[in-house]
N, CA, C and O atoms as a GROMACS GRO file, in nm:
protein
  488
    1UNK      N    1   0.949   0.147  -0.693
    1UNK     CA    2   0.880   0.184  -0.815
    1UNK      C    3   0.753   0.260  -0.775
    1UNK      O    4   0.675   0.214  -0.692
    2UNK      N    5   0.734   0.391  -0.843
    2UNK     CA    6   0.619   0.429  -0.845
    2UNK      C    7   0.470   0.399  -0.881
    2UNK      O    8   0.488   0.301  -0.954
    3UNK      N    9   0.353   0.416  -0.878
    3UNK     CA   10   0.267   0.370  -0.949
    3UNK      C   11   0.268   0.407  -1.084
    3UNK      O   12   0.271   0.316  -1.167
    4UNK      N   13   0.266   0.489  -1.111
    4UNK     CA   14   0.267   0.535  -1.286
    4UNK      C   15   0.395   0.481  -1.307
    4UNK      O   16   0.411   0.476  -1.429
    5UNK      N   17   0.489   0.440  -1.252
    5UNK     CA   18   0.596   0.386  -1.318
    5UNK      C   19   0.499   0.201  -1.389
    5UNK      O   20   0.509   0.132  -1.491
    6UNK      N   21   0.428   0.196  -1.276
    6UNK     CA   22   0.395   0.043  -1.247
    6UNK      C   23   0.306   0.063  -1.397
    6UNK      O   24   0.334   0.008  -1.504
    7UNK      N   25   0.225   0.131  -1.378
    7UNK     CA   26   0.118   0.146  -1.476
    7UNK      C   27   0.174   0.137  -1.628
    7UNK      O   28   0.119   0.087  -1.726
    8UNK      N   29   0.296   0.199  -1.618
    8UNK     CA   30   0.304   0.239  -1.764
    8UNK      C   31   0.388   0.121  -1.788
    8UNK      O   32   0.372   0.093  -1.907
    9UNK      N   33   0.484   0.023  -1.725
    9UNK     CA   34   0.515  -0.092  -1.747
    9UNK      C   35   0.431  -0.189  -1.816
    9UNK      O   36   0.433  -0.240  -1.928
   10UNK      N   37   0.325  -0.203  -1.667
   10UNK     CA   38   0.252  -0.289  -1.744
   10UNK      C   39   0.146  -0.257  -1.920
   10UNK      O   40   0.121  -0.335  -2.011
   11UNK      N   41   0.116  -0.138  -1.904
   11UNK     CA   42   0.036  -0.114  -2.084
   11UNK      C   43   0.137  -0.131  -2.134
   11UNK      O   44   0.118  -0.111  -2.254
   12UNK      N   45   0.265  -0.163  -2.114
   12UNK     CA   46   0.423  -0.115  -2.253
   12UNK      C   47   0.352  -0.309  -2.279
   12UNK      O   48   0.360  -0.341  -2.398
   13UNK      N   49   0.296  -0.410  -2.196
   13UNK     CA   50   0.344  -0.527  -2.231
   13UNK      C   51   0.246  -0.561  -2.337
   13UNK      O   52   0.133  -0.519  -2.317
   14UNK      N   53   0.270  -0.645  -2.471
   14UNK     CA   54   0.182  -0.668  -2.567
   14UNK      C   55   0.023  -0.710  -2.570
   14UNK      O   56  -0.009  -0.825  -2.600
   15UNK      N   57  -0.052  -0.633  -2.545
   15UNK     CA   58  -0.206  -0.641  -2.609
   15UNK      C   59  -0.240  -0.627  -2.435
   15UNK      O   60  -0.330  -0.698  -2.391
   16UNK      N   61  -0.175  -0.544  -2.350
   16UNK     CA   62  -0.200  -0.563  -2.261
   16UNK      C   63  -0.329  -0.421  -2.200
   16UNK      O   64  -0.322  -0.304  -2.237
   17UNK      N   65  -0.400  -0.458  -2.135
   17UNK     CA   66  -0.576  -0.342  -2.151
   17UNK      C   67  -0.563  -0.329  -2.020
   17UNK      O   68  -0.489  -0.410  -1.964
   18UNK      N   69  -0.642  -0.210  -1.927
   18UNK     CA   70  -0.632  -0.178  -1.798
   18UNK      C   71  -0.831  -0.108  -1.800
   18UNK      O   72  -0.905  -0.030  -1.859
   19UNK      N   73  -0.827  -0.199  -1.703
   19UNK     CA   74  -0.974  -0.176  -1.654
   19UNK      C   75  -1.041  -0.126  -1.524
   19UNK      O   76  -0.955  -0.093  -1.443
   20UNK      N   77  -1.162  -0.109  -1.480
   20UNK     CA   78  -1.199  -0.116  -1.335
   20UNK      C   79  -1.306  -0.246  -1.320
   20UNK      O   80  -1.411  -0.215  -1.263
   21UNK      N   81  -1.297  -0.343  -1.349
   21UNK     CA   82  -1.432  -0.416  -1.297
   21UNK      C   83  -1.467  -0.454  -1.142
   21UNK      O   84  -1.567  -0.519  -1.110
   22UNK      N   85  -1.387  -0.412  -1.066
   22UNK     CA   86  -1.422  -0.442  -0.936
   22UNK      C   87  -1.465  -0.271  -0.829
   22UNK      O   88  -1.452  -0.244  -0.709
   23UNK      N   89  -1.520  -0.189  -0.953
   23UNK     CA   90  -1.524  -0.055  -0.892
   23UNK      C   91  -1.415   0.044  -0.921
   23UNK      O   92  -1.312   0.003  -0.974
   24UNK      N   93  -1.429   0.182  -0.890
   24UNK     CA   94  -1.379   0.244  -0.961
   24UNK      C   95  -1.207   0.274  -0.859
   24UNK      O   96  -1.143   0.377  -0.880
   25UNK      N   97  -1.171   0.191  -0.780
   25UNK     CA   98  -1.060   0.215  -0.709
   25UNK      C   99  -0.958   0.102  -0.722
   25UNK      O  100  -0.845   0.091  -0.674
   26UNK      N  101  -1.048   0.000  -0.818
   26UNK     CA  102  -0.928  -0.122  -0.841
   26UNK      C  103  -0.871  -0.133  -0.989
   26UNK      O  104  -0.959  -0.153  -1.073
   27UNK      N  105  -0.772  -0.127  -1.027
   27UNK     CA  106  -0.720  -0.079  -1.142
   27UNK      C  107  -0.654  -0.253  -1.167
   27UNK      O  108  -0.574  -0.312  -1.095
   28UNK      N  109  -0.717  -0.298  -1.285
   28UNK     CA  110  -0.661  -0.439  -1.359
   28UNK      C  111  -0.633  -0.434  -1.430
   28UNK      O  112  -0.699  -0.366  -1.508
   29UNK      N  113  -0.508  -0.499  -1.483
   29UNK     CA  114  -0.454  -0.518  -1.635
   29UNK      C  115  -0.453  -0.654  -1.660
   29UNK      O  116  -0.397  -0.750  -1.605
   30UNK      N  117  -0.532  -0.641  -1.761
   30UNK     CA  118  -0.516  -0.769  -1.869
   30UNK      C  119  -0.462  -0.852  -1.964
   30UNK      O  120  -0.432  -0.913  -1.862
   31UNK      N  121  -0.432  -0.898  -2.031
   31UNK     CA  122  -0.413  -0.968  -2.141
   31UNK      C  123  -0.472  -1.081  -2.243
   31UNK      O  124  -0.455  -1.196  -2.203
   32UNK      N  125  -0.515  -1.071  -2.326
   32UNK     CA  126  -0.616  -1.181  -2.370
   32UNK      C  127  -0.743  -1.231  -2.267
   32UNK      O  128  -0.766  -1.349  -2.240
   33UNK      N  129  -0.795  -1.150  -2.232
   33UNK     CA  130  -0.877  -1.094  -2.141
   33UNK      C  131  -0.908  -1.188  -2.016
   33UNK      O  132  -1.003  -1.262  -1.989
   34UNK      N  133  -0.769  -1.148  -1.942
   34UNK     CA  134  -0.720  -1.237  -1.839
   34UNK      C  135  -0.631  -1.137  -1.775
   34UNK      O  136  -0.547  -1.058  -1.820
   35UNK      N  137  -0.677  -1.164  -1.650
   35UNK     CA  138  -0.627  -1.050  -1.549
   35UNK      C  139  -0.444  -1.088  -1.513
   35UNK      O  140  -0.422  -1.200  -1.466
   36UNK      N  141  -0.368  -1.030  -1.528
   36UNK     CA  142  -0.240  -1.075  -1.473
   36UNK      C  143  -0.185  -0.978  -1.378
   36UNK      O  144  -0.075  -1.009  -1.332
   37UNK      N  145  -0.243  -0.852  -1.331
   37UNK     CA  146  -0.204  -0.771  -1.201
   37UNK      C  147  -0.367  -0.726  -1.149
   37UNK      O  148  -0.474  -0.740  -1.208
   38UNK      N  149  -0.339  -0.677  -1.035
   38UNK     CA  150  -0.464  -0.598  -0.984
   38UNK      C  151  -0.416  -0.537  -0.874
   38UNK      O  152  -0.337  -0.580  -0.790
   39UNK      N  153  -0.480  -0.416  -0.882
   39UNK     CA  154  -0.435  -0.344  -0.689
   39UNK      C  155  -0.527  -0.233  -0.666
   39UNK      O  156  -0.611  -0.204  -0.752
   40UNK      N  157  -0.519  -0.175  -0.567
   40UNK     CA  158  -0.632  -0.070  -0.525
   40UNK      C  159  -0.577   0.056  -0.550
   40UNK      O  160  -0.454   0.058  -0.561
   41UNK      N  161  -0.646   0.179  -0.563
   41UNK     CA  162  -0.562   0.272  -0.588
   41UNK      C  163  -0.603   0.384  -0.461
   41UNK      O  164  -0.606   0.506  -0.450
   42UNK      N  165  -0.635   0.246  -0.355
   42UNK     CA  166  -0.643   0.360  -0.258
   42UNK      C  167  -0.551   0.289  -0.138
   42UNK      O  168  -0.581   0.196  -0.063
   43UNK      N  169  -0.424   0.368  -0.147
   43UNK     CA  170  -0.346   0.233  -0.124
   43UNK      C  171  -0.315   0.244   0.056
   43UNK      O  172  -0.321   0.336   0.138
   44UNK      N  173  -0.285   0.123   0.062
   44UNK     CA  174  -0.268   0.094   0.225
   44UNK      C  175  -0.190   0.108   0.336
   44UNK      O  176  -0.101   0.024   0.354
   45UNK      N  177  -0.206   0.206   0.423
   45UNK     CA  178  -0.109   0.277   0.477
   45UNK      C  179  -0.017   0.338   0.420
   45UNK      O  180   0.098   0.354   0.460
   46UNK      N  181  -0.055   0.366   0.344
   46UNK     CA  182   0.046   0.490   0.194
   46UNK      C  183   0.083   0.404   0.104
   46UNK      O  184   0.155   0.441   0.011
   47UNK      N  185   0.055   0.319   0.113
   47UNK     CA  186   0.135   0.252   0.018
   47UNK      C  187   0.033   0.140  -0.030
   47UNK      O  188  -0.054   0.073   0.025
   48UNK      N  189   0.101   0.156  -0.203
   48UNK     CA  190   0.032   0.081  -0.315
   48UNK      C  191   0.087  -0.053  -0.312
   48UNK      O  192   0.194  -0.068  -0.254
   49UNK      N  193   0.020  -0.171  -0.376
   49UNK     CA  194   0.064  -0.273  -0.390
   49UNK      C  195  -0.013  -0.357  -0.485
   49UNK      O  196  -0.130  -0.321  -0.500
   50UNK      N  197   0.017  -0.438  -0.538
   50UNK     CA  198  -0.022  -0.516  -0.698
   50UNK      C  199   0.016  -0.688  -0.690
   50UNK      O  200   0.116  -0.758  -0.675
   51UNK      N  201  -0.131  -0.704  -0.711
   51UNK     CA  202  -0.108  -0.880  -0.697
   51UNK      C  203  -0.103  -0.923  -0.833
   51UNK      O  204  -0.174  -0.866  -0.917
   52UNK      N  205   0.008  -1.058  -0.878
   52UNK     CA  206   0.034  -1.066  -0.950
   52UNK      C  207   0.034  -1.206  -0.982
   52UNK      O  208   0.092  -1.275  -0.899
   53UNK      N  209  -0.008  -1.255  -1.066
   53UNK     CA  210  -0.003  -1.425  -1.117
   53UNK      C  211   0.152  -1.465  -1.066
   53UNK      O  212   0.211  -1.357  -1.059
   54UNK      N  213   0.228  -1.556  -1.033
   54UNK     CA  214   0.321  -1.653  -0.975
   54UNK      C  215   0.328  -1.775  -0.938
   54UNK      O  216   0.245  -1.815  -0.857
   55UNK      N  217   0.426  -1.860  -0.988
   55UNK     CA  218   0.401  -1.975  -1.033
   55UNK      C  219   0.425  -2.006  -0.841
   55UNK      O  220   0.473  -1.926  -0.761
   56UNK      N  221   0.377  -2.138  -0.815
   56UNK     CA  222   0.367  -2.096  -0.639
   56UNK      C  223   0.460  -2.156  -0.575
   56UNK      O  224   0.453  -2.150  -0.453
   57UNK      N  225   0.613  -2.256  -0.657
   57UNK     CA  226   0.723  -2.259  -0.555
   57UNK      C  227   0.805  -2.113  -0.536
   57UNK      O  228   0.887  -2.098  -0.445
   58UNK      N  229   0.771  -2.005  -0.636
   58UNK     CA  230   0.879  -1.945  -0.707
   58UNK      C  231   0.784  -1.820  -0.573
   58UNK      O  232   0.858  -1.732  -0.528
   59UNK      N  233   0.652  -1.821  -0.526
   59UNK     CA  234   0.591  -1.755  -0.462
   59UNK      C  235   0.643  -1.763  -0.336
   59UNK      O  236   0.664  -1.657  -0.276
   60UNK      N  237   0.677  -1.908  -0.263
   60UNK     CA  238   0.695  -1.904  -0.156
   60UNK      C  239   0.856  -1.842  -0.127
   60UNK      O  240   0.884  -1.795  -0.016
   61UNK      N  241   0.935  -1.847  -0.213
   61UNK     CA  242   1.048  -1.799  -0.202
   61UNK      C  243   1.051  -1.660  -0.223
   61UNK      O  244   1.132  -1.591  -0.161
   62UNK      N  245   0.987  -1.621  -0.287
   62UNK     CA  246   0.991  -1.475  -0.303
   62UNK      C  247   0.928  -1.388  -0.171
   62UNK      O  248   0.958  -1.269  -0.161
   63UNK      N  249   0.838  -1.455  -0.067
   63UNK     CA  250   0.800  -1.418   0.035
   63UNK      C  251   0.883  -1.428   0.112
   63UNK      O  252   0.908  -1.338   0.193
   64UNK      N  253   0.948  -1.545   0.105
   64UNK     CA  254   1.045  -1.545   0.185
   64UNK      C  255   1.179  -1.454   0.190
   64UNK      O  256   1.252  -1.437   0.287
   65UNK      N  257   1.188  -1.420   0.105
   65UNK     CA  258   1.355  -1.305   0.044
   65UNK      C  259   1.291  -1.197   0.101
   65UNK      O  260   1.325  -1.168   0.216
   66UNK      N  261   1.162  -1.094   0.017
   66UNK     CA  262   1.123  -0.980   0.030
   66UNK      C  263   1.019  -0.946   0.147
   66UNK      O  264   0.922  -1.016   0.176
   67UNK      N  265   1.053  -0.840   0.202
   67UNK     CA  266   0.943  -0.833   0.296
   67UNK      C  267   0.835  -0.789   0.220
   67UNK      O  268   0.715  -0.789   0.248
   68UNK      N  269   0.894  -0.753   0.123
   68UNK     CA  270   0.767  -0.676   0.000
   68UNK      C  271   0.723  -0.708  -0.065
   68UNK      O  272   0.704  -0.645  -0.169
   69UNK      N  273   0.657  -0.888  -0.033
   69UNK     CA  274   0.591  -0.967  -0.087
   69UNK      C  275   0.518  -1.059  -0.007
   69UNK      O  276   0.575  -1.141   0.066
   70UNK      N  277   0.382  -1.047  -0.018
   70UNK     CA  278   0.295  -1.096   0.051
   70UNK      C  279   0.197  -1.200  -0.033
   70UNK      O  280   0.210  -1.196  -0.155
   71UNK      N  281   0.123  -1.272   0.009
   71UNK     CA  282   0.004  -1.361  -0.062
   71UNK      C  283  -0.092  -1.269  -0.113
   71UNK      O  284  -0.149  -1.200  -0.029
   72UNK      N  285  -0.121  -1.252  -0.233
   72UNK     CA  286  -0.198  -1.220  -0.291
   72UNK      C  287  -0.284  -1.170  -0.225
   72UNK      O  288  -0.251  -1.198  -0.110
   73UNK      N  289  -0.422  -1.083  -0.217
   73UNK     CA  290  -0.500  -1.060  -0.168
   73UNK      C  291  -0.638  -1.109  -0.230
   73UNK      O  292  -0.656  -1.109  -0.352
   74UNK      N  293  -0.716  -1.142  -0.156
   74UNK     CA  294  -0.849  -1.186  -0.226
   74UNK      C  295  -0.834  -1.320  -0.293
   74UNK      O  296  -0.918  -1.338  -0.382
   75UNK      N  297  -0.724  -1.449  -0.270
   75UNK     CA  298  -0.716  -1.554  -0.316
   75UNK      C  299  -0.675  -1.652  -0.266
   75UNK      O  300  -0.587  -1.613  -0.190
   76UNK      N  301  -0.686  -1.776  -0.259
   76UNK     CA  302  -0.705  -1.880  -0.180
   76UNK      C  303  -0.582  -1.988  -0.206
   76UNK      O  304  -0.569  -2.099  -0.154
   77UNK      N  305  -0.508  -1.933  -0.288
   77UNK     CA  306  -0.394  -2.031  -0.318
   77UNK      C  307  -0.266  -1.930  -0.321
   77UNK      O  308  -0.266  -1.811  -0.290
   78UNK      N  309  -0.136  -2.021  -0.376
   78UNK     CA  310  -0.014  -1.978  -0.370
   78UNK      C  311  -0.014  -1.902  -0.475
   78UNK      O  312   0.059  -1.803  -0.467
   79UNK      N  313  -0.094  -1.923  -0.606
   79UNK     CA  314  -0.092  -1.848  -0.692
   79UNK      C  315  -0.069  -1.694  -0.764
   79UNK      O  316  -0.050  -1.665  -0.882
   80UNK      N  317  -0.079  -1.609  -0.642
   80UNK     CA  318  -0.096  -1.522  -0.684
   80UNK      C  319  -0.011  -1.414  -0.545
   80UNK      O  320  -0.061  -1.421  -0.433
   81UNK      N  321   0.095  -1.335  -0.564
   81UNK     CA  322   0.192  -1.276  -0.510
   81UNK      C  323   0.138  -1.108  -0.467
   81UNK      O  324   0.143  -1.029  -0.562
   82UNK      N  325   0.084  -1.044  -0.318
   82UNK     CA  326   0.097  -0.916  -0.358
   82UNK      C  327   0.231  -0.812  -0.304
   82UNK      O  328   0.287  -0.810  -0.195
   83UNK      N  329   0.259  -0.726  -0.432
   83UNK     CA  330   0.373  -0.660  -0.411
   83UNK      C  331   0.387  -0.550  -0.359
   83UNK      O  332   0.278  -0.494  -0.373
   84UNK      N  333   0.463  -0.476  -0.303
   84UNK     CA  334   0.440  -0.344  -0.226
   84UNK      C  335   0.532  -0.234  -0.358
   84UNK      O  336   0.652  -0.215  -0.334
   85UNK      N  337   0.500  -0.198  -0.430
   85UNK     CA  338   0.584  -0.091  -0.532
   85UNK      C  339   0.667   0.009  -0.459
   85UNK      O  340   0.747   0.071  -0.529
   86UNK      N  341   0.665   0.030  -0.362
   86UNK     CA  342   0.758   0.149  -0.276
   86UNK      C  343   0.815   0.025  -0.151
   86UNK      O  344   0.731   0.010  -0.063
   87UNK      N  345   0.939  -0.058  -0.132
   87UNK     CA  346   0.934  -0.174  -0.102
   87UNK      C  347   1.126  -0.202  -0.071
   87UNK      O  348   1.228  -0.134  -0.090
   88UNK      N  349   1.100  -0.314  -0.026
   88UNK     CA  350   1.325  -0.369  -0.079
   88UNK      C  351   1.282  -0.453  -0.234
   88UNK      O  352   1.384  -0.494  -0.289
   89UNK      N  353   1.136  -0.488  -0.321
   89UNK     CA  354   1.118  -0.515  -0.433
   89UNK      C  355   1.246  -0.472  -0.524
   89UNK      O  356   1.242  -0.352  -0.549
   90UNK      N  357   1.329  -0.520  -0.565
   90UNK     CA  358   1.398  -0.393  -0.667
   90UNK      C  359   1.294  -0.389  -0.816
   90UNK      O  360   1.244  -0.486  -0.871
   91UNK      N  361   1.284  -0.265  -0.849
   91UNK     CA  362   1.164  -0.200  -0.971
   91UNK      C  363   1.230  -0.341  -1.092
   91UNK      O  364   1.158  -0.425  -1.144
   92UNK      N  365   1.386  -0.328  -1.110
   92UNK     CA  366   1.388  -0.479  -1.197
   92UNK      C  367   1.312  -0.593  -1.223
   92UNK      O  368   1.292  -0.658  -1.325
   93UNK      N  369   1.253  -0.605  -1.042
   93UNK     CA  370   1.212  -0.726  -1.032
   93UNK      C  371   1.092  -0.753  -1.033
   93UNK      O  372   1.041  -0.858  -1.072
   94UNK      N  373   1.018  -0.617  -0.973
   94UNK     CA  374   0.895  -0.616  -1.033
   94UNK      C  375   0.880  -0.583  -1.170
   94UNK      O  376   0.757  -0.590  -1.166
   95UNK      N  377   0.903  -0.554  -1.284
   95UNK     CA  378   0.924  -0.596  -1.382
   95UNK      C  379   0.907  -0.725  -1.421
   95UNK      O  380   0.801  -0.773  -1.462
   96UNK      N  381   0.993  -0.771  -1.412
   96UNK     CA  382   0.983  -0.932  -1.448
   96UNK      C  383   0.882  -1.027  -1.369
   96UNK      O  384   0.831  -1.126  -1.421
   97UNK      N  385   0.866  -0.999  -1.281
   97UNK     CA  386   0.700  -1.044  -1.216
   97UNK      C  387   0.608  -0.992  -1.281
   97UNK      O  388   0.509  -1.064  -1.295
   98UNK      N  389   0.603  -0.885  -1.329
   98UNK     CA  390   0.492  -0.847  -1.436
   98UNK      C  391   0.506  -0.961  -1.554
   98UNK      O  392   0.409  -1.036  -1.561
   99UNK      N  393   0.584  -0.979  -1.623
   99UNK     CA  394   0.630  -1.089  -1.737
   99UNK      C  395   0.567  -1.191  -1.689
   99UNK      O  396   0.457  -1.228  -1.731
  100UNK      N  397   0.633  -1.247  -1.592
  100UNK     CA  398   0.633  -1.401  -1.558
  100UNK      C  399   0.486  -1.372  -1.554
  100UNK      O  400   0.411  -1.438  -1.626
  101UNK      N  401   0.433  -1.262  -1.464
  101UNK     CA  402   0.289  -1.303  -1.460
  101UNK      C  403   0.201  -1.311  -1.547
  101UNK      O  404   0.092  -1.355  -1.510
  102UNK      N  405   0.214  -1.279  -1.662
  102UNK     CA  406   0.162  -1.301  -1.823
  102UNK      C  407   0.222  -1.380  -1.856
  102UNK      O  408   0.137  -1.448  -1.913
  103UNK      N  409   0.336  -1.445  -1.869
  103UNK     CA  410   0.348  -1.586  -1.915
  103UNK      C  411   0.249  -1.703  -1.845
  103UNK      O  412   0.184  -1.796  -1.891
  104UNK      N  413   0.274  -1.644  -1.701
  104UNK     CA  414   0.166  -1.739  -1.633
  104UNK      C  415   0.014  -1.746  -1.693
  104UNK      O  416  -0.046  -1.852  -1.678
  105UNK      N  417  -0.028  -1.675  -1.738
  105UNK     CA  418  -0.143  -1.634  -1.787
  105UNK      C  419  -0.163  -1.665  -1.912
  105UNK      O  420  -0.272  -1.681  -1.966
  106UNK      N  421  -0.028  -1.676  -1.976
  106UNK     CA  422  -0.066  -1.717  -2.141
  106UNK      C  423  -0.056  -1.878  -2.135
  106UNK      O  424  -0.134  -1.941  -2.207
  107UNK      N  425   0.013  -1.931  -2.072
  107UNK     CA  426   0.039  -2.069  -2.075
  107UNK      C  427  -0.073  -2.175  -1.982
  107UNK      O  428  -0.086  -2.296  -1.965
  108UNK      N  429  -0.135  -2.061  -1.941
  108UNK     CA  430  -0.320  -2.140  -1.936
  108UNK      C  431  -0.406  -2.113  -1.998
  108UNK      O  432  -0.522  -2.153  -1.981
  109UNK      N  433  -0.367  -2.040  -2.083
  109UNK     CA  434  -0.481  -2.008  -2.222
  109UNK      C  435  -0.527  -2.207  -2.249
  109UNK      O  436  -0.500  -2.310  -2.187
  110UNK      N  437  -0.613  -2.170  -2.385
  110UNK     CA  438  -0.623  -2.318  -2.443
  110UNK      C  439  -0.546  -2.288  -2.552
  110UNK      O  440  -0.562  -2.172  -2.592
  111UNK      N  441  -0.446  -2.372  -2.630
  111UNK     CA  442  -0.351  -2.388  -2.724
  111UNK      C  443  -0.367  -2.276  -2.826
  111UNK      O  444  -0.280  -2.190  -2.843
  112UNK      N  445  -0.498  -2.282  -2.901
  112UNK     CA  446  -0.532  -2.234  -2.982
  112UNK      C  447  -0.509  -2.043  -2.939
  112UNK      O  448  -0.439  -1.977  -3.017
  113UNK      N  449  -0.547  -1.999  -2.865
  113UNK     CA  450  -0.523  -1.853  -2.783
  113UNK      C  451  -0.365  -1.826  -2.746
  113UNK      O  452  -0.312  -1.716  -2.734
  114UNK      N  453  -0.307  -1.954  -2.731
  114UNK     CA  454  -0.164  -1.926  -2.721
  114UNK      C  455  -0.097  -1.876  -2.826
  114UNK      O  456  -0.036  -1.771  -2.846
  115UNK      N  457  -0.128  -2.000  -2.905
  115UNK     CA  458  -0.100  -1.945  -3.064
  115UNK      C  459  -0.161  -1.791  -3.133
  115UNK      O  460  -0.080  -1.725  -3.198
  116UNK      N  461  -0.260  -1.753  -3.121
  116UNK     CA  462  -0.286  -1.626  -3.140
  116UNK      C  463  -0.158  -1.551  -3.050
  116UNK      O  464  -0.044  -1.546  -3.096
  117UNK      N  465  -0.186  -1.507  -2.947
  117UNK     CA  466  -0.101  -1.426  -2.875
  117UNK      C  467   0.031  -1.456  -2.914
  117UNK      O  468   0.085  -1.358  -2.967
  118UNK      N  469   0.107  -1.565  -2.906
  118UNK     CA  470   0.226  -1.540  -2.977
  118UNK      C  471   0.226  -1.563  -3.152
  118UNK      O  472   0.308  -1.648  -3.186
  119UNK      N  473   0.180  -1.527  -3.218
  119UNK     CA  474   0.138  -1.522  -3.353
  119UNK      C  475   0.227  -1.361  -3.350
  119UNK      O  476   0.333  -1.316  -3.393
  120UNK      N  477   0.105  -1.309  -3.269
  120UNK     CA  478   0.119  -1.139  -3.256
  120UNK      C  479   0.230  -1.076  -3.243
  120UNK      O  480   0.268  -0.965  -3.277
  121UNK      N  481   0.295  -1.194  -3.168
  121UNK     CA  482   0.467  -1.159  -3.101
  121UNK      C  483   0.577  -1.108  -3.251
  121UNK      O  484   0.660  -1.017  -3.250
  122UNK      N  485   0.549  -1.180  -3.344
  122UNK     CA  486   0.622  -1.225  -3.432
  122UNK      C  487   0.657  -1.053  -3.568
  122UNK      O  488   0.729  -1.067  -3.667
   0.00000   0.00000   0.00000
C-alpha cells in the first residue's frame, strides 16, 4: 500500500481528522480526538510505516506472521503495532488494522462517547 493510499483510507473512516502535533513530519489520525495511527513522513530507509492501536495478543502474532510488523514506535507496551505500507502486509490487512485500531480506541472511550460515536454510525 501506498501512502496516499494509507491516507485516504484512513480520512474514508467516520469522524476520522489528520493532524501534525508532534511537528510538521508526523502525520496523526484521529478519532474522537484520540489518536489511532501515526507515522513520519520522512520515512525510513525509503520506506513509510504507521503505528497503530492493537489489541496485544493479536500484536504478538501479527509480528510474528509479518516481517512487516514491528512494536510500535515511541511506546512501552504491546499496544501499539508499527506497519511497513510497502511490506508482505497485504493492503487488505492493513485496512482492517486501521478498523480494529479505532475500535480499539472507541471501546476505551467512557460509555457516554461511545454512545455518541456510534449514535453517528446509525
Amino acid at each position: 500500500m501506498n501512502i496516499e493510499d494509507f491516507r485516504d483510507y484512513c480520512l474514508s473512516i467516520r469522524g476520522a481528522t489528520e493532524s501534525f502535533p508532534f511537528g510538521e513530519d508526523v502525520l496523526v489520525f484521529k478519532v474522537m480526538n484520540k489518536m489511532f495511527a501515526y507515522g513520519s513522513l520522512a520515512p525510513k530507509n525509503g520506506e513509510f510505516r504507521f503505528s497503530m492501536k492493537c489489541d496485544p495478543e493479536r500484536s504478538v502474532e501479527l509480528r510474528e506472521r509479518y516481517s512487516g510488523v514491528i512494536r510500535g514506535e515511541h511506546t512501552a507496551s504491546n499496544l501499539w503495532n508499527a506497519v511497513y505500507l510497502a511490506s508482505d502486509v497485504p493492503d487488505n490487512l492493513i485496512k482492517e488494522l486501521v478498523q480494529h485500531s479505532v475500535d480499539e480506541v472507541i471501546k476505551k472511550l467512557p460509555k457516554i462517547k461511545q454512545a455518541e460515536y456510534n449514535k453517528d454510525a446509525k
